[in-house]
C-alpha positions in Angstrom: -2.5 -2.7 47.9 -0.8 0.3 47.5 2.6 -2.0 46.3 0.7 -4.0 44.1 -1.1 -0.5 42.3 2.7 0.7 41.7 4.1 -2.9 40.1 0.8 -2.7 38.1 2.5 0.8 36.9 6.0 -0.1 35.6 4.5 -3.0 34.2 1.8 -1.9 32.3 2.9 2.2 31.7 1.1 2.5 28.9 -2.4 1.3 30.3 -2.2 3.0 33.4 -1.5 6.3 31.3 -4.1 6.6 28.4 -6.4 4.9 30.9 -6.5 7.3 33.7 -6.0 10.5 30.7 -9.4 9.6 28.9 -11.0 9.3 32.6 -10.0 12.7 34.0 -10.4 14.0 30.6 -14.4 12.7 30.6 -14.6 13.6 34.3 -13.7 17.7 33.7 -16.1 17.4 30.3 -19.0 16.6 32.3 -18.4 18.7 35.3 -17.4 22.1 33.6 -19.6 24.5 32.3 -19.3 25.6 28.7 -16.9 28.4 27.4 -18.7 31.1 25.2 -17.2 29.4 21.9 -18.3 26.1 23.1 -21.8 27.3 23.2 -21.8 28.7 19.7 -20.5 25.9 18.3 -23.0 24.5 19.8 -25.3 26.2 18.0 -23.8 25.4 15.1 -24.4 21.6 15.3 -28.5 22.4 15.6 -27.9 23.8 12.1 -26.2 21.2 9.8 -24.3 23.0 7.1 -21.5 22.6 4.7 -19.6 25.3 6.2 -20.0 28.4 8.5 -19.4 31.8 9.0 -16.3 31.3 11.4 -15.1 27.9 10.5 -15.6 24.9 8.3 -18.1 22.1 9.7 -16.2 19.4 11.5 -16.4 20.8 15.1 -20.3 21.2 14.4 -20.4 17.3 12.9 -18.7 16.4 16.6 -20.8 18.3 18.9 -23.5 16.8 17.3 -23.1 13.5 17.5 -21.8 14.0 21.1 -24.9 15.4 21.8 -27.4 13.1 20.9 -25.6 10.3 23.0 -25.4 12.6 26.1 -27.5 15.9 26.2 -24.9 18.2 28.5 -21.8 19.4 28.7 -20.4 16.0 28.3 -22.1 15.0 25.2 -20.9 18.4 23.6 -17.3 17.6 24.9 -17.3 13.6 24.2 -15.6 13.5 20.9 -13.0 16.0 21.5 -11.9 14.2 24.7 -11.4 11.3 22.9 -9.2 12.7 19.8 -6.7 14.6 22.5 -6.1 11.3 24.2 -6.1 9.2 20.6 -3.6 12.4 19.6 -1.6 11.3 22.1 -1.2 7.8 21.3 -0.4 8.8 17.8 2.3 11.0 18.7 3.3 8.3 20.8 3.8 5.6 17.5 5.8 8.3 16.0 8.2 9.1 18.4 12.1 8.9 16.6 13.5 7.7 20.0 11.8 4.8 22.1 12.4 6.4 25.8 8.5 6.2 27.0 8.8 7.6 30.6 10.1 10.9 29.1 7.4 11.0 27.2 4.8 10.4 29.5 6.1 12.9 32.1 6.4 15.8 29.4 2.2 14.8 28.4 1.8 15.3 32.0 3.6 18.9 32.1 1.9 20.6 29.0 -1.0 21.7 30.8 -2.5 22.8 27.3 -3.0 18.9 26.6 -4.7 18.4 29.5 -6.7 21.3 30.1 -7.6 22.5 26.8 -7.9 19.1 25.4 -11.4 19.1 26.4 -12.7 22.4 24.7 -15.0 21.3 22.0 -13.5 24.1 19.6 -12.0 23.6 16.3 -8.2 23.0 17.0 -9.0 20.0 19.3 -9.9 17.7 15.8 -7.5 20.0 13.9 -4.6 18.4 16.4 -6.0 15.4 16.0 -5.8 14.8 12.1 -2.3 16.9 12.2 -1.3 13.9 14.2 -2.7 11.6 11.9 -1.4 13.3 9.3 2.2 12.9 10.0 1.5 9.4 10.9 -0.2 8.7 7.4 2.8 10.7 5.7 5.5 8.3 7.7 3.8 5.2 5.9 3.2 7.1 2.7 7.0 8.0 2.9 7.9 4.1 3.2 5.5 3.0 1.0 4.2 5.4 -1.5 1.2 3.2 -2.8 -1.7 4.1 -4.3 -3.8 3.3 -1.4 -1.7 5.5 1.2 -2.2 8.6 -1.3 -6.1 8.2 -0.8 -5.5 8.1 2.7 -3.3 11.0 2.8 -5.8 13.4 0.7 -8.7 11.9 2.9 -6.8 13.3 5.9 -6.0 16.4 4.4 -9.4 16.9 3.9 -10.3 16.0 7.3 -8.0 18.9 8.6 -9.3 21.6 6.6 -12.9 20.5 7.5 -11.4 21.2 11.0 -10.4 24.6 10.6 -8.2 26.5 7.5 -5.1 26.5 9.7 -4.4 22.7 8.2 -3.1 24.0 4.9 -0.6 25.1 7.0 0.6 21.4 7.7 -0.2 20.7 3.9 2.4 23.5 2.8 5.2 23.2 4.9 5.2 18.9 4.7 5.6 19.7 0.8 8.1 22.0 1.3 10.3 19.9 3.7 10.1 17.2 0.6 10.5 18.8 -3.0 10.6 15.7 -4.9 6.8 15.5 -3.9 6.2 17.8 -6.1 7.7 15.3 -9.3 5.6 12.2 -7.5 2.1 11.8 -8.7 0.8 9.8 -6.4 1.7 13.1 -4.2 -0.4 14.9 -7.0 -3.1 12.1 -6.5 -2.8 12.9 -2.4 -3.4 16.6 -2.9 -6.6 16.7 -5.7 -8.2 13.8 -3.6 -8.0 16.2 -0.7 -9.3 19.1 -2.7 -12.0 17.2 -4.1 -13.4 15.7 -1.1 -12.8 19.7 0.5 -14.9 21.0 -1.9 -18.4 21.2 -1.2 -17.0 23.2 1.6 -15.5 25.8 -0.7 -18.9 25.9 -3.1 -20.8 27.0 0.4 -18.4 29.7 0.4 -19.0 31.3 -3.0 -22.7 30.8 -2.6 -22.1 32.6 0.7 -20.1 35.7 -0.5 -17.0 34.0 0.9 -18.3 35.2 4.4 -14.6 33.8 6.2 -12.5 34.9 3.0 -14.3 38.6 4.1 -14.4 38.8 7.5 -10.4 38.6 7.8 -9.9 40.5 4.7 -12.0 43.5 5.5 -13.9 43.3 8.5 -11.9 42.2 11.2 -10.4 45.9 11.5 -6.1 45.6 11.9 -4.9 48.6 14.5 -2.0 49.8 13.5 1.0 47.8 14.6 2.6 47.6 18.6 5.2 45.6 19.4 3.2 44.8 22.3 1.7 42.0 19.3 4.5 40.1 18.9 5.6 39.8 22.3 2.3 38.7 23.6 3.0 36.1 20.5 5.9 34.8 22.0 5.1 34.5 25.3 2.0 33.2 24.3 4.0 30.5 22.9 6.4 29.6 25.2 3.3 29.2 27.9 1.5 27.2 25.5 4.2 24.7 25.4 4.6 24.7 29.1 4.0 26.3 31.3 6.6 25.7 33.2 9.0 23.5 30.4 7.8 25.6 27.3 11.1 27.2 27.2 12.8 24.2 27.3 10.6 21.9 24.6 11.1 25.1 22.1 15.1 25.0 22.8 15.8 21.3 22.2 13.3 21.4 19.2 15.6 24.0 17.9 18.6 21.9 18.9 17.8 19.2 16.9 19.1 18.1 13.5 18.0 15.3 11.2 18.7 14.8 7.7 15.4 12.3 7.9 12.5 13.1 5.3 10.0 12.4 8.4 11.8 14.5 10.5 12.3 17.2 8.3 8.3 17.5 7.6 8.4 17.3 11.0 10.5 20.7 11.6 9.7 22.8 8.7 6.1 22.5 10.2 6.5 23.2 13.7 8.9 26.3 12.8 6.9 26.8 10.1 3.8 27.9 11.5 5.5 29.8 14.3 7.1 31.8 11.7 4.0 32.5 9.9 2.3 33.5 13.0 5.1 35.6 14.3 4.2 37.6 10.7 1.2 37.7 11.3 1.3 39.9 14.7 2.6 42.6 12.2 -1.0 43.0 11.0 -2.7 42.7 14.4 -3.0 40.3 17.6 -2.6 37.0 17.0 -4.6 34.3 19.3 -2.2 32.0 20.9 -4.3 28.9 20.4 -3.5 29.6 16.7 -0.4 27.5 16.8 -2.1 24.3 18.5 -1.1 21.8 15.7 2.3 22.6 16.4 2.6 21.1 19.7 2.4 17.6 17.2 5.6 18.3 15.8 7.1 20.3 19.0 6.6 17.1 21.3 8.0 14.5 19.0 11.6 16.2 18.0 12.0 17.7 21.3 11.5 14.6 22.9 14.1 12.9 20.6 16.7 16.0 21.4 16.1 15.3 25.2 16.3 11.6 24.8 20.0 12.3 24.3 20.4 15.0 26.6 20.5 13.7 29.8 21.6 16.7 31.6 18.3 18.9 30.1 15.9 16.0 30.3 16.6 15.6 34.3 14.9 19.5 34.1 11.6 17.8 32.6 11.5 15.3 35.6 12.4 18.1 37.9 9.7 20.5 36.8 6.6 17.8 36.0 6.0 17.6 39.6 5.2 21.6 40.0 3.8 21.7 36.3 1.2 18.9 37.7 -0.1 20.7 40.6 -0.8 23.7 39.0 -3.0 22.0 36.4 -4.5 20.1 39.3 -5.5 23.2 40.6 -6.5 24.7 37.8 -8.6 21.5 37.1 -10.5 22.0 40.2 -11.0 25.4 39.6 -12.5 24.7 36.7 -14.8 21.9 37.8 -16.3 23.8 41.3 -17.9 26.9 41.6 -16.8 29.2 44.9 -18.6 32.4 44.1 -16.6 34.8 45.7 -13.5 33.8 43.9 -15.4 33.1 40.3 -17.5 36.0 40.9 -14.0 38.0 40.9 -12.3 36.4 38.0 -15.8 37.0 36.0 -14.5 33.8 34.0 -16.6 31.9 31.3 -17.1 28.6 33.0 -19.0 29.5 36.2 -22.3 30.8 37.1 -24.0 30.2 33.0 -27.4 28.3 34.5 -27.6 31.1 36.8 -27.3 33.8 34.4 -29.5 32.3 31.9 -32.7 32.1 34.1 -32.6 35.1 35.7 -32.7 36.9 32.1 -35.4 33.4 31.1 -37.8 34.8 34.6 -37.6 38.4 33.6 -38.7 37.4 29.9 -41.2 35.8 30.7 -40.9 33.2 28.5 -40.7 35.9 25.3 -38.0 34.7 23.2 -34.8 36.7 24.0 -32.4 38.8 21.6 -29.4 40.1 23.0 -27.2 42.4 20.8 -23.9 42.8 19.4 -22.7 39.2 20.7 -22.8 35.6 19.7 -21.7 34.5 23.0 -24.3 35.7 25.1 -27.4 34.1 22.8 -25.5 30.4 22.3 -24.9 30.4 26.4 -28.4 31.2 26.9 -30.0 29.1 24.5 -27.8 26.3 25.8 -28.6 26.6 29.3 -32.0 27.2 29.0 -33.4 25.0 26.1 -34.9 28.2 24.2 -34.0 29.6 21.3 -32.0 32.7 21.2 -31.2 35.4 18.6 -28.1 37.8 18.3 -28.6 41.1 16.3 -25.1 42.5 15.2 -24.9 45.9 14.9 -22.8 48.4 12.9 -20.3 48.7 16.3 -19.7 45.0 16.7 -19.2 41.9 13.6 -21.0 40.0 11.9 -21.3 36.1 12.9 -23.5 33.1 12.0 -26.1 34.6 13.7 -26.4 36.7 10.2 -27.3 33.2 8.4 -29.4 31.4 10.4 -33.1 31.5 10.0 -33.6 32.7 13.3 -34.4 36.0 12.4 -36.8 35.7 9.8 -38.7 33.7 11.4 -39.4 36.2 14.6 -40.2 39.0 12.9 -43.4 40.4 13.9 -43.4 38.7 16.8 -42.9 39.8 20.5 -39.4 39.2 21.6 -37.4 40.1 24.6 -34.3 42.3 24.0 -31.3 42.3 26.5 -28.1 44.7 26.0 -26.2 47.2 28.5 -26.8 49.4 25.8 -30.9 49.7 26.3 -30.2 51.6 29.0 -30.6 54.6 27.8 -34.0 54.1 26.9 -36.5 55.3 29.8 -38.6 51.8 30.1 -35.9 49.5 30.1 -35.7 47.4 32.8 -32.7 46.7 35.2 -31.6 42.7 35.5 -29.1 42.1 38.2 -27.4 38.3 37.2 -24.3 36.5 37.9 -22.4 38.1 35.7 -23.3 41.8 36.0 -26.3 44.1 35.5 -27.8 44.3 32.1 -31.0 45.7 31.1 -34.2 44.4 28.6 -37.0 45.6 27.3 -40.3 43.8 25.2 -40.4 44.9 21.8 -44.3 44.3 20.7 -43.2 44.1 17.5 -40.2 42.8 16.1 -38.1 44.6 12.9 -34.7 43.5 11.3 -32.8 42.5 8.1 -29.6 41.8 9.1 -29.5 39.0 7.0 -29.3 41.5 3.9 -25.6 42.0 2.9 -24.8 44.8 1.1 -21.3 44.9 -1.3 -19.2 48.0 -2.4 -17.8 47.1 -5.6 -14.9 48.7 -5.1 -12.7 48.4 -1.8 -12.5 52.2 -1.4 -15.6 54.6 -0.8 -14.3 58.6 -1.0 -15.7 61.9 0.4 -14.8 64.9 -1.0 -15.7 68.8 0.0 -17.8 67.0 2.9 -20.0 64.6 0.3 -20.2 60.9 -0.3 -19.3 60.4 -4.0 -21.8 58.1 -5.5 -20.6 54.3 -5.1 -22.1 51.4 -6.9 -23.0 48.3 -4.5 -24.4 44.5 -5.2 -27.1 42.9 -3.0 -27.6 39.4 -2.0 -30.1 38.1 -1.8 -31.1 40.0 -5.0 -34.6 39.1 -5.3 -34.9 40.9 -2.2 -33.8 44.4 -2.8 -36.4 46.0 -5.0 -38.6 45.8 -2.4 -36.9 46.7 0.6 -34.8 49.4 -1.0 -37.2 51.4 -3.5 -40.7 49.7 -2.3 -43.4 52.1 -1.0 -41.7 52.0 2.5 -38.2 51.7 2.0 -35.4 50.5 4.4 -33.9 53.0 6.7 -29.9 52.9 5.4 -27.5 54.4 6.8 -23.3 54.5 6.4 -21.7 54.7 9.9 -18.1 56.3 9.5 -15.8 54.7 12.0 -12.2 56.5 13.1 -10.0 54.3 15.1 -12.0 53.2 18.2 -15.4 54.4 17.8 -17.9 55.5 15.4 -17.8 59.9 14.5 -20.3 60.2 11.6 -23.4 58.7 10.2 -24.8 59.3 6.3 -28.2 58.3 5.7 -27.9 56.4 2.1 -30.5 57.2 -0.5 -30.3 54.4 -3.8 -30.9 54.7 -7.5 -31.3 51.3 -9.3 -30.7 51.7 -13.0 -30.2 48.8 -15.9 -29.3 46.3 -13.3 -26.8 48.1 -11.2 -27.2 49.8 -8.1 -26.2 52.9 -6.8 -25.8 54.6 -3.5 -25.5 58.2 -2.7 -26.2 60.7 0.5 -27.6 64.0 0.3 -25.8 65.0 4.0 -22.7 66.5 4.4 -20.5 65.2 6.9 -17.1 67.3 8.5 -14.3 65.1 8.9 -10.0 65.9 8.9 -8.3 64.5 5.9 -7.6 60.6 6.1 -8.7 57.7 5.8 -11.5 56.2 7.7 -13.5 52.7 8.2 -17.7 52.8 7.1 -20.2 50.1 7.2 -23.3 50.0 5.9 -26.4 49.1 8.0 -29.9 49.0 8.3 -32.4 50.0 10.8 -34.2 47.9 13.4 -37.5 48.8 15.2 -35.0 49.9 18.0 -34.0 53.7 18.3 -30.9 54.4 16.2 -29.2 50.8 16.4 -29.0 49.5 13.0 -28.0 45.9 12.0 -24.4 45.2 10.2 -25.1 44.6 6.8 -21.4 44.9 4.8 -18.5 44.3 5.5 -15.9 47.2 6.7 -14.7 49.1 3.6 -11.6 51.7 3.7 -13.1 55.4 3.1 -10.7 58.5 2.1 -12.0 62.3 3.0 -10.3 64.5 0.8 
């Protein structure tokens, strides 16, 4: 039996491999509780939208339809299990050398496919139409018909729907190629693209370009370490590997080709490292960034190798290891032994748990945590109810901001969980899985976070201790009469942040003349010379926590 399983391999390689890849692959989806992204994007899919806070829409238009042919973990999982195995069968077509055993035993060593290839988050689709991509550009570059154009620019599309990253791809494959520029069925590829990209771009402006904002200004950049950039690299080299990363990344640098494919090819892959690498400069930069990369990576490295007998015997050598620990890992994932996942306090064990403890000590009031979007998605998911997450001044704004959640509870009972109600004397201790928290009832439910407020300039200044007057817009506008000059106006406030925590708060009094806004304090506030970070935010019907209502703007004290 045994005999005849092994002939069935060398004969049939290719079955054996995609066959058992899509089966584990479905088998760890299923049995593996959801990451904290997971479970917003979750949430995402239960609000169909051109676009969203964090990212464009396709991970949302997966989940979705995952969903509503399995109801779990699974369902949410499905499609992006799929597109990493299909990603690998594209990369597969495109190989430059035809030596399949190499290829199948470096798949097997880049733990990243395996285990991250199940995460329903955006760079699972993103690697997928990056593969496609490159596959469409090969037939584009040997037949440059109209109808491959329209395919191109559909993919394009497709990976920008995926997540921004994609233009990435778009850039460098032009720049490997500058007679594409002179082509116009290149020109045809690219407005295509842009066209069919666009209604995601017209749900930005009507949004206040909320993406566009959050990495501009909000998303605060520490000052440069050099700690950044070589967290980068290794990030990188593990990423590849773990074990062969270093050895992938040195035969992709090894290898030359004067090939137009190829050259797309490498100008992409070092590329978007390079980018990146800059990037750490302006603050930490998430390894899983450089996913799409791993396209290019496998397909030239394997070619280098192909010819390299001497560094290729180090993948066979080092697949064996490279498996085990992603067997392990795998397992890990998949079973819960709570003394060892209660130490590791990792995001894939003890959710259901969690989630009804806080559900019994609600009871049954819908539940607001604070300052997270993980916490309310996880909960929602594992419970079936509706969950609400209210930002506040100290933490970032999300899609929670957006959704119609809010609006809809206000008034109403609701049950609020955060570490940070302790301090209040009724709050009530709740011992779960994952640590104690606290909650409280709140009879009556208060908040406007959905109001954004927006400094026309970029700078606000304080001189001799007071705010000097800065004009603002407010969106939605037909709201801000009444909530900022009615009878009982909002409390405002701008909180005044220095490098890790906030040091100053100025109530904000407003003026609305001839259309224009205006905002002013009549508090002084002592601060040193410098510059400083403020927000603007509004109060909630709970004791000095206001809601995040602007984005972070620079503030000099003179």
């Amino acid at each position: 039996m045994l005999q005849d399983i092994r002939h069935s391999i060398r004969q049939h390689p290719k079955t054996w491999f995609y066959t058992s890849w899509i089966l584990l692959n479905l088998l760890q989806s299923y049995g593996t509780e959801l990451l904290d992204d997971e479970a917003y994007y979750w949430v995402f899919s239960r609000y169909p939208d051109w676009g969203y806070f964090d990212h464009p829409p396709m991970i949302a238009i997966l989940i979705r339809a995952g969903y509503a042919l399995f109801p779990n973990e699974l369902g949410v999982r499905l499609f992006m299990a799929l597109m990493n195995t299909a990603t690998l069968f594209l990369i597969q077509q495109m190989l430059l050398k035809n030596q399949q055993k190499l290829f199948y035993t470096i798949a097997f060593s880049m733990g990243v496919l395996q285990i991250g290839g199940i995460l329903a988050v955006p760079d699972i689709p993103l690697t997928f139409f990056t593969a496609l991509f490159f596959w469409q550009y090969r037939r584009f570059l040997s037949v440059a018909s109209l109808i491959n154009a329209l395919l191109l620019g559909l993919i394009m599309a497709l990976m920008l729907y995926s997540k921004y990253h994609g233009v990435l791809i778009i850039f460098f494959t032009f720049l490997s190629n500058p007679k594409l520029f002179l082509q116009w069925k290149a020109w045809v590829a690219a407005a295509v693209g842009a066209l069919l990209f666009s209604p995601h771009l017209w749900w930005q402006y009507l949004h206040d370009f909320p993406s566009v904002m959050y990495h501009l200004k909000e998303r605060n950049a520490p000052e440069y370490r050099f700690a950044f950039s070589l967290d980068y690299l290794t990030g990188q080299v593990l990423l590849a590997g773990p074990l062969i990363g270093w050895l992938l990344l040195y035969a992709a640098g090894q290898f030359r080709s004067k090939d137009l494919f190829a050259r797309a090819l490498q100008f992409s892959l070092w590329g978007i490292y390079g980018f990146f690498l800059l990037s750490t400069l302006k603050g930490r930069v998430e390894a899983n960034w450089t996913v799409p990369a791993l396209v290019p990576l496998l397909i030239i490295s394997h070619a280098w190798l192909t010819d390299s007998a001497k560094h290729a015997r180090w993948v066979y050598k080092l697949m064996p290891p490279a498996l085990a620990l992603v067997i392990l890992v795998r397992l890990y994932m998949i079973t819960d032994i709570e003394p060892l996942t209660t130490v590791f306090k990792d995001e894939m064990h003890g959710n259901p748990s969690w989630a009804t403890t806080i559900k019994e000590k609600s009871g049954e009031l819908p539940v607001v945590f604070l300052n997270s979007y993980q916490r309310p998605s996880k909960y929602w998911f594992y419970t079936g109810d509706t969950s609400f997450g209210l930002n506040t001044t100290r933490y970032r704004r999300n899609n929670y901001n957006f959704w119609p959640i809010e609006k809809e509870w206000q008034g109403k009972t609701v049950y609020t969980v955060d570490r940070l109600l302790e301090r209040l004397p009724d709050a009530t201790p709740i011992e779960t899985r994952k640590g104690l928290t606290y909650g409280k009832a709140i009879p009556s439910f208060q908040s406007n976070s959905w109001l954004r407020f927006q400094a026309i300039s970029d700078d606000l200044s304080i001189t001799d201790g007071k705010l000097t007057p800065f004009n603002f817009s407010i969106f939605p506008t037909s709201s801000a009469d009444s909530l900022l000059t009615g009878t009982r106006p909002l409390e405002v406030v701008l909180d005044i942040f220095g490098k890790d925590s906030m040091i100053a708060r100025l109530p904000l009094r407003f003026t609305h003349k001839e259309g224009k806004w205006s905002g002013n304090s009549n508090d002084s506030v002592s601060l040193a010379p410098g510059f400083y970070r403020a927000k603007i935010g509004v109060g909630t019907v709970l004791p000095l926590l206001y809601s995040q209502n602007s984005a972070s703007v620079k503030l000099k004290v003179e």
